[in-house]
Backbone as CSV, one residue per row, in Angstrom:
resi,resn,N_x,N_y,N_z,CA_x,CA_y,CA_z,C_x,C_y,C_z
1,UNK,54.402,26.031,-67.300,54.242,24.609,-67.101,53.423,24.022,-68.258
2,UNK,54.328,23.125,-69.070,53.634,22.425,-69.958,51.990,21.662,-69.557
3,UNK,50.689,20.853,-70.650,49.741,20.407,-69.852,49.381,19.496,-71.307
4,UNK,49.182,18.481,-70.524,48.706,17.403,-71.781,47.400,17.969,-72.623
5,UNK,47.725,17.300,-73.927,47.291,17.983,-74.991,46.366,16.386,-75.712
6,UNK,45.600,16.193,-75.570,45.533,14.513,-75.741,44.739,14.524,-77.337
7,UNK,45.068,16.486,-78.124,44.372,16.052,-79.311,45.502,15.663,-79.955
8,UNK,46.748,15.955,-79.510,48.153,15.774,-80.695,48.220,14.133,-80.185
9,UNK,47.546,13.324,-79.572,48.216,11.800,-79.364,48.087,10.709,-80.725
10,UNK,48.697,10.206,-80.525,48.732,8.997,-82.005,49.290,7.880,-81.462
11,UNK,48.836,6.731,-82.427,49.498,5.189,-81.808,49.658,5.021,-83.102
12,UNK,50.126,5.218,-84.023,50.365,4.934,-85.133,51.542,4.074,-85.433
13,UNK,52.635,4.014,-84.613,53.524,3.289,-84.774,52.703,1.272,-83.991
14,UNK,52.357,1.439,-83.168,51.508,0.560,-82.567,50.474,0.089,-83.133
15,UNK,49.731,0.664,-83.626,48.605,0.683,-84.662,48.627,-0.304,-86.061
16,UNK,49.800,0.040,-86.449,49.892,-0.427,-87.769,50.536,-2.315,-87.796
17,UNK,50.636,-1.805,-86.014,51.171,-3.861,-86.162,50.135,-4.306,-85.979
18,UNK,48.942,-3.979,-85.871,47.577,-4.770,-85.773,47.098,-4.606,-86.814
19,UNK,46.761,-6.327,-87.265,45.871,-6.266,-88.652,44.197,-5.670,-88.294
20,UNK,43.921,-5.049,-88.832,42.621,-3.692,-88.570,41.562,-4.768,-88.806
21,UNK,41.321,-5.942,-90.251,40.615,-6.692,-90.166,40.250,-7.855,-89.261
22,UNK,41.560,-8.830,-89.003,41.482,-9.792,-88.259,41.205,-9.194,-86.782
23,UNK,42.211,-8.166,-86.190,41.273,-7.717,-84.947,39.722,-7.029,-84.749
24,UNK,39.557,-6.584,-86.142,37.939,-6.570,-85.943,37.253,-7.702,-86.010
25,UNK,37.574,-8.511,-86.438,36.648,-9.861,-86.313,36.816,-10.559,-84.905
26,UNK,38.237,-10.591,-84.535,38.367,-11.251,-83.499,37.523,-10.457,-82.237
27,UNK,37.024,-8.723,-82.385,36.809,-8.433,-80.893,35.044,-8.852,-81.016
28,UNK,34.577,-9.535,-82.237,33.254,-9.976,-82.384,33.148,-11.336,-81.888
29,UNK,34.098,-12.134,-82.064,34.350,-13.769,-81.039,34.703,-13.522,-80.107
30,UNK,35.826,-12.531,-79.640,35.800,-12.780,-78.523,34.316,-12.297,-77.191
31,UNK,33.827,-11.424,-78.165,32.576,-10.898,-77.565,31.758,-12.532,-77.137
32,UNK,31.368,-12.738,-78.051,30.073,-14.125,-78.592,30.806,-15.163,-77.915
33,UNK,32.034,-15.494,-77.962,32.606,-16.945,-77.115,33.340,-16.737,-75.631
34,UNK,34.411,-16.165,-75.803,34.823,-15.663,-74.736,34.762,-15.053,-73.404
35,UNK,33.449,-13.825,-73.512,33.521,-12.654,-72.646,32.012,-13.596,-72.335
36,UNK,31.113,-14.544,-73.264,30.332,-15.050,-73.129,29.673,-15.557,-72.122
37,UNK,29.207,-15.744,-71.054,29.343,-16.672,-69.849,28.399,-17.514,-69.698
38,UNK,27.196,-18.133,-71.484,27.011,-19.226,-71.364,27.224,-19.931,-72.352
39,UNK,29.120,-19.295,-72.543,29.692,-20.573,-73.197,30.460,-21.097,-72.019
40,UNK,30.464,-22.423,-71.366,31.053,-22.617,-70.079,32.376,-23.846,-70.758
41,UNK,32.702,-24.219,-72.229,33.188,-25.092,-72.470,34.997,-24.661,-72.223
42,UNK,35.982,-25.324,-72.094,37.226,-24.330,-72.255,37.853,-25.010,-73.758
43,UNK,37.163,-26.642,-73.638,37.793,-27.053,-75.323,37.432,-26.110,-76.291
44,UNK,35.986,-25.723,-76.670,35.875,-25.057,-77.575,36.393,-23.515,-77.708
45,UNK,36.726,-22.862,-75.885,37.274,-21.544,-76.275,38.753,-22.016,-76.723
46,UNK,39.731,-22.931,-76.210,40.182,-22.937,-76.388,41.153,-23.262,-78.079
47,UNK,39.631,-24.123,-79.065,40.275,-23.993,-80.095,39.533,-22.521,-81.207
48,UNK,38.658,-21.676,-80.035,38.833,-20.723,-81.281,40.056,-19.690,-80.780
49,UNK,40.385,-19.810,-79.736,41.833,-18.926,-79.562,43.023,-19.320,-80.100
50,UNK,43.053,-20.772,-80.680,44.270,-21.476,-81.533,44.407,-20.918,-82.762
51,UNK,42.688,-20.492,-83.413,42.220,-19.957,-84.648,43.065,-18.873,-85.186
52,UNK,42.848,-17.984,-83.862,43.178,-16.858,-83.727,44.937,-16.514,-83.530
53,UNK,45.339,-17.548,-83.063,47.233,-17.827,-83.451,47.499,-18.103,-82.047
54,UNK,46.392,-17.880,-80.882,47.251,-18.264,-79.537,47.706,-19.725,-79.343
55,UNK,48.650,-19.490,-78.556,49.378,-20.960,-78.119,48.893,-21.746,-77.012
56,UNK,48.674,-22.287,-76.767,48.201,-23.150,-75.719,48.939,-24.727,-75.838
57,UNK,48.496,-24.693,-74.365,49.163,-25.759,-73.969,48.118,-26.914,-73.713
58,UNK,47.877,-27.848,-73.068,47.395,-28.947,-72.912,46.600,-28.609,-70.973
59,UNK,45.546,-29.212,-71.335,44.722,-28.954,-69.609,43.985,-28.028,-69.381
60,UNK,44.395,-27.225,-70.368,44.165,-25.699,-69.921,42.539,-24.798,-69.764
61,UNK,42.349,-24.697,-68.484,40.675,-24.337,-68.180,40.650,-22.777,-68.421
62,UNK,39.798,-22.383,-69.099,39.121,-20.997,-69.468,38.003,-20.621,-68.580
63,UNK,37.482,-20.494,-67.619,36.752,-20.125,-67.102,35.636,-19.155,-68.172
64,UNK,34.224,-18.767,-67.730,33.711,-18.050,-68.488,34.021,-16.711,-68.471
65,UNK,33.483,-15.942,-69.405,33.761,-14.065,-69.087,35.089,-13.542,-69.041
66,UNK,36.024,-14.262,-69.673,37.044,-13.984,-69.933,37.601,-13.213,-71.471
67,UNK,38.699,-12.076,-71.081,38.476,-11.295,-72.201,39.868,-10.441,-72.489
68,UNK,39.939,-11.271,-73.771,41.426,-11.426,-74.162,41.583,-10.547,-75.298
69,UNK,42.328,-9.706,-75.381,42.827,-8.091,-76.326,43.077,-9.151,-77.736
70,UNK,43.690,-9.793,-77.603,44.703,-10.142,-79.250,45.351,-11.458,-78.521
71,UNK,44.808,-12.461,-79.489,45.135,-14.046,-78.951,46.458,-14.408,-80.103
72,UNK,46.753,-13.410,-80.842,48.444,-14.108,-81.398,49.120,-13.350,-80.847
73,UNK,48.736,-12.681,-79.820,50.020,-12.350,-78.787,50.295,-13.078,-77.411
74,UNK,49.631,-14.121,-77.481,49.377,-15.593,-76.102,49.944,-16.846,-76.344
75,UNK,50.886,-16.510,-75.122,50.858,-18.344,-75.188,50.536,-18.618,-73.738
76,UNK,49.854,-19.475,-73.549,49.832,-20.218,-72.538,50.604,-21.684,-72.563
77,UNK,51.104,-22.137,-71.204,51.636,-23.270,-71.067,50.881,-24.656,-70.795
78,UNK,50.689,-25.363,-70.353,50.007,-26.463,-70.085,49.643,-26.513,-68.521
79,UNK,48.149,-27.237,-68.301,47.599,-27.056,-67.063,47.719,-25.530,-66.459
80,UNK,46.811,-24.681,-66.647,46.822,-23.517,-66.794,45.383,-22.926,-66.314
81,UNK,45.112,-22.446,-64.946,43.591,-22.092,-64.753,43.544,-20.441,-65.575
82,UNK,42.543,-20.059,-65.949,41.890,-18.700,-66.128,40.917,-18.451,-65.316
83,UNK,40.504,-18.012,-64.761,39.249,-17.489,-63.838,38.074,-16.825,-64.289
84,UNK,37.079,-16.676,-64.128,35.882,-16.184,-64.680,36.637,-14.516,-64.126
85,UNK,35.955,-13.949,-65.722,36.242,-12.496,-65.347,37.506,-11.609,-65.575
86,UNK,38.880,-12.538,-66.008,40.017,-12.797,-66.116,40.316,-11.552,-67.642
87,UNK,41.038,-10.178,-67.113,41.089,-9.405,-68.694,42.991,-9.728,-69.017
88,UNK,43.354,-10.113,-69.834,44.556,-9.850,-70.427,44.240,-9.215,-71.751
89,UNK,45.105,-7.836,-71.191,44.941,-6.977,-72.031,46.257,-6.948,-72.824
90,UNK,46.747,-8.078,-73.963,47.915,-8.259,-74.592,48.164,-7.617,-75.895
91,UNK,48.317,-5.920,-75.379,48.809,-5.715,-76.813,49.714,-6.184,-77.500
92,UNK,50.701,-6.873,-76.039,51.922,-7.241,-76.715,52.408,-8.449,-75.866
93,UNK,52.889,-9.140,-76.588,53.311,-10.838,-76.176,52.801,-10.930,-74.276
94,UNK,51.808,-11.989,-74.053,52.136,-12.052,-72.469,51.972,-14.050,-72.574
95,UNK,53.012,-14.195,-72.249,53.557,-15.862,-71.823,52.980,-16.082,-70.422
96,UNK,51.943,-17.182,-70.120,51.991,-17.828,-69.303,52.404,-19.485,-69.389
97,UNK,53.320,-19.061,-68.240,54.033,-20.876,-68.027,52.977,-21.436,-67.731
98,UNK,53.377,-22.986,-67.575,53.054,-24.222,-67.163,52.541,-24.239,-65.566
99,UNK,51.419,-24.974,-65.613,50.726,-24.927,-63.829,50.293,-23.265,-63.032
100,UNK,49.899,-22.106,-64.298,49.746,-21.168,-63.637,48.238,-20.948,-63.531
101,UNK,47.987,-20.492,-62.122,46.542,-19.994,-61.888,46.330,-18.337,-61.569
102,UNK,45.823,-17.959,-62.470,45.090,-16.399,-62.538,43.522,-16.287,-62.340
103,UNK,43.730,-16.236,-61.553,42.083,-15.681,-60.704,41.109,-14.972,-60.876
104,UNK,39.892,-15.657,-59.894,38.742,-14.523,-61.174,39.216,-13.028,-60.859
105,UNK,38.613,-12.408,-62.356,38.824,-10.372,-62.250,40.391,-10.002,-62.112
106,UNK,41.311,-10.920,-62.104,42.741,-10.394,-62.180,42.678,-10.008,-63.787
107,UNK,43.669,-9.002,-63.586,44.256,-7.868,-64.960,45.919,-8.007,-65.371
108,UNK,46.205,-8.924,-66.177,47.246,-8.636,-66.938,47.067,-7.615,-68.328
109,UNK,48.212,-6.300,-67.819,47.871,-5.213,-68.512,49.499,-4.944,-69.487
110,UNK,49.239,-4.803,-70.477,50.605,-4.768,-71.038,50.721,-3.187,-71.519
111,UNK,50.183,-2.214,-71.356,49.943,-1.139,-72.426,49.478,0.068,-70.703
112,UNK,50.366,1.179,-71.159,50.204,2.132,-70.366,50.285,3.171,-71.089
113,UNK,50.155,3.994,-70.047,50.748,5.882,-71.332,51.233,6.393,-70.492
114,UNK,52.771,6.967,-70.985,53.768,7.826,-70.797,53.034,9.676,-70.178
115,UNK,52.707,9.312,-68.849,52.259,10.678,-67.760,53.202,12.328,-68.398
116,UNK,54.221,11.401,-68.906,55.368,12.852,-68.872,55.331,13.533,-69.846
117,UNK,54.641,12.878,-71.345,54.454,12.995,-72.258,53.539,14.197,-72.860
118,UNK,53.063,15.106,-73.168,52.053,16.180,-73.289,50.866,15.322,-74.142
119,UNK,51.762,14.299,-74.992,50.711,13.617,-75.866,50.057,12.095,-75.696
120,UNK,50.668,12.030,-74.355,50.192,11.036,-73.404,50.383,9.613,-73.882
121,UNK,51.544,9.533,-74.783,52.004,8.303,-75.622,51.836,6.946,-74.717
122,UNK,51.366,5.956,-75.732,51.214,4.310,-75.180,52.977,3.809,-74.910
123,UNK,52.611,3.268,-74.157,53.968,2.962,-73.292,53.369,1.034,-73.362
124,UNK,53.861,0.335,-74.618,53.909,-1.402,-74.122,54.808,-2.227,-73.840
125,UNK,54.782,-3.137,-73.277,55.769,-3.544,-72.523,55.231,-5.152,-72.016
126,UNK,56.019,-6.695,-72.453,55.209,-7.559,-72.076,55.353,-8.464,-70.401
127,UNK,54.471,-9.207,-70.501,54.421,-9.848,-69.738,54.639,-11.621,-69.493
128,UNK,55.470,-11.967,-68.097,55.952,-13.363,-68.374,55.320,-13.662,-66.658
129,UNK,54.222,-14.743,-67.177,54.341,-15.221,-65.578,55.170,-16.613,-65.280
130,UNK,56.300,-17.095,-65.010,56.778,-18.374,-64.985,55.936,-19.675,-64.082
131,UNK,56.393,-20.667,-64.455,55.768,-22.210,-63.816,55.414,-21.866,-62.422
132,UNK,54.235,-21.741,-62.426,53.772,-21.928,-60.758,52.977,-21.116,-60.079
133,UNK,52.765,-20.191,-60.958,52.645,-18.670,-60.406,50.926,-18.799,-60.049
134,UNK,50.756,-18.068,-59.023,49.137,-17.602,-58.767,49.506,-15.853,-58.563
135,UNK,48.230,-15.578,-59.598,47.969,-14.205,-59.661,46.532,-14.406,-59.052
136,UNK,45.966,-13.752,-57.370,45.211,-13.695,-56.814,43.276,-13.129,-57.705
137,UNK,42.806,-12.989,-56.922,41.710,-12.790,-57.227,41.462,-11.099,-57.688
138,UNK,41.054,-10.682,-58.616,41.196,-8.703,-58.516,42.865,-8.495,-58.394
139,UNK,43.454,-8.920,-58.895,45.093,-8.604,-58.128,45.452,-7.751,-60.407
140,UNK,46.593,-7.206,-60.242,46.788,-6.680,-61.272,48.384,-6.584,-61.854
141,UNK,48.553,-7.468,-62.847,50.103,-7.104,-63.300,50.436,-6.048,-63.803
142,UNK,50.962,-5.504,-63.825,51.153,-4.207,-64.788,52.161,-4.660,-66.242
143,UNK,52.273,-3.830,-66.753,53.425,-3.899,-68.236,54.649,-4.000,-67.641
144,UNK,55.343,-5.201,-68.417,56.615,-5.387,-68.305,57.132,-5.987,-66.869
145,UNK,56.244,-6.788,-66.181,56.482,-7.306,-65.149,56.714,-9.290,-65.334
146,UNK,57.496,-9.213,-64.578,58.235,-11.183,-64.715,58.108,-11.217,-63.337
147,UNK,56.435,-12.635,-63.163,56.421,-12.694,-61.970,57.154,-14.573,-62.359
148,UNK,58.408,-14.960,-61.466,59.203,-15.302,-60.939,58.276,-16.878,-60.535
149,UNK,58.938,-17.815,-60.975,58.603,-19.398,-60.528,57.743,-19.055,-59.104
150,UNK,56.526,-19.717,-59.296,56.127,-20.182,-57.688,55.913,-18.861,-56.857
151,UNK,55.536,-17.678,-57.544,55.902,-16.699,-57.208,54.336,-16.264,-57.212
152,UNK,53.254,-15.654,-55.425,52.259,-15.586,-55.549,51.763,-14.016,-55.455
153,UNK,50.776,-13.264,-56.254,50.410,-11.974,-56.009,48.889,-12.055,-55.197
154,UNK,48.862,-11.702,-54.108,48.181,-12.123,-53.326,46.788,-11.058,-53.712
155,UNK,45.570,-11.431,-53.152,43.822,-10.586,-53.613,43.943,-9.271,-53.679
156,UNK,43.751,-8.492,-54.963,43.629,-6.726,-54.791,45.407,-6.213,-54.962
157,UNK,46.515,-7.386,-55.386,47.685,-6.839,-55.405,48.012,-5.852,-56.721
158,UNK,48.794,-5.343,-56.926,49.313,-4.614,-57.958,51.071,-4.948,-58.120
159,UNK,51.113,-5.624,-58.997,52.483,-5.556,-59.008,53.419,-4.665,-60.160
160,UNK,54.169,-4.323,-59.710,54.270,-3.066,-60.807,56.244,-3.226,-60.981
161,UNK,56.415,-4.237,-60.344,57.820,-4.638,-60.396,57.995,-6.197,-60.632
162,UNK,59.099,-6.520,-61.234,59.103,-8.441,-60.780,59.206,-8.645,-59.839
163,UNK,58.495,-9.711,-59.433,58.342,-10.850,-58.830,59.430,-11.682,-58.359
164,UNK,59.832,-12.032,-57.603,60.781,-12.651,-56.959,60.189,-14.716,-56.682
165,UNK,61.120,-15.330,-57.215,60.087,-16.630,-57.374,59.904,-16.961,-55.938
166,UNK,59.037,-17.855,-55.482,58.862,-18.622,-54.170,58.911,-17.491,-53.264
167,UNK,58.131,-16.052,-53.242,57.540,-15.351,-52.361,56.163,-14.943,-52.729
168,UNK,55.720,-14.597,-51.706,54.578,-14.162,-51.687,54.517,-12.565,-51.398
169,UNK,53.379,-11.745,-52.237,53.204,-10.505,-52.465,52.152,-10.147,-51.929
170,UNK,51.931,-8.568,-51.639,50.684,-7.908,-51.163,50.614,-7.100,-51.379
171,UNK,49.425,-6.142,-51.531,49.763,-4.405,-51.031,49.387,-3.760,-52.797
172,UNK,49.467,-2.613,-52.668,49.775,-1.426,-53.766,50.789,-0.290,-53.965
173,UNK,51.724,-0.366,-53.822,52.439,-1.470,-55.267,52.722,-2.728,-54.001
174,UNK,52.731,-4.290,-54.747,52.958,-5.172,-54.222,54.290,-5.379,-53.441
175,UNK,54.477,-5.716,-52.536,55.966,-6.190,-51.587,56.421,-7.537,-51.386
176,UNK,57.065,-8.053,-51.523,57.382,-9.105,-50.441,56.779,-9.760,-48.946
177,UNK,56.065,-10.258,-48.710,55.384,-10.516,-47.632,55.902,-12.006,-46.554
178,UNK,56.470,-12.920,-47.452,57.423,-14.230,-47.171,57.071,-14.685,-48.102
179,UNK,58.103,-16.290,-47.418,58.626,-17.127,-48.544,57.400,-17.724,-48.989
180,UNK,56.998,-18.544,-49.874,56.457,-19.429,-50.375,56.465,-20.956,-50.264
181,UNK,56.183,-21.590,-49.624,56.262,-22.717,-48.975,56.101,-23.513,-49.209
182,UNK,55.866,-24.640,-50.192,55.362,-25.437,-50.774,55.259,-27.100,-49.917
183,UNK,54.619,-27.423,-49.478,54.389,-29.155,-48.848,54.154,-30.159,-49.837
């Protein structure tokens, strides 16, 4: 029986799409502004994350202690909450639509490693939340998940599949729980 070997691992193919300088500077702002929590402004996080190549949209609240991998892999849409505590971990492109709220301590995670692998290879994969979406409080997207218009992951969820729009989710791995109801 084969057994992981985690001195033969490499990200080198992954590696080399990150500029080594600009992400070292950026994980020093995002330290000092971002992850900050008495910078409470979202205009000003929000134009040093423009700096940095993310997209943004218009409205859009940053909560404090928020802590973002690589901001030219972001777009956000317009009217857009972040939550105090909030990690998107975007190695690789994660789109949030228009009117989405992500909650404090929720984890959008784009980057895993391949279990089957002996060399325990990064496995990335992005993320799309569409118009409407609430990602709960502590709740967690995983890589390569499309959570679906109007589509809610309810406190402590894990979703590890898409999202289906206008339902609501629970659990580990997340389910279907009902519709989504809107008044």
């Amino acid at each position: 029986m084969k057994k992981v070997d985690l001195s033969t691992f490499g990200n080198a193919a992954y590696a080399n799409t990150v500029p080594r300088l600009k992400s070292a500077f950026w994980h020093i702002v995002n330290l000092l502004v971002l992850q900050n929590r008495l910078v409470p402004f979202s205009s000003f996080k929000k134009a040093v994350l423009r700096l940095f190549g993310a997209r943004i949209g218009k409205g859009v609240v940053i909560k404090p202690g928020v802590n973002i991998k690589y901001p030219w892999n972001l777009d956000i849409g317009n009217y857009v909450w972040i939550g105090e505590g909030v990690w998107i971990d975007n190695l690789v492109q994660v789109t949030i639509e228009d009117h989405v709220c992500v909650s404090q301590g929720a984890f959008l995670l784009t980057g895993n490693h391949n279990y089957k692998s002996t060399s325990f290879d990064l496995i990335v994969s992005p993320i799309i939340l569409e118009t409407g979406v609430w990602v709960g409080a502590k709740a967690v997207v995983c890589p390569g998940v499309r959570c679906g218009t109007h589509a809610v992951l309810s406190v402590g969820s894990v979703a590890t599949k898409n999202l289906e729009s206008y339902k609501v989710y629970g659990g580990n791995p997340a389910v279907a729980l009902r519709e989504r109801v809107i008044n």
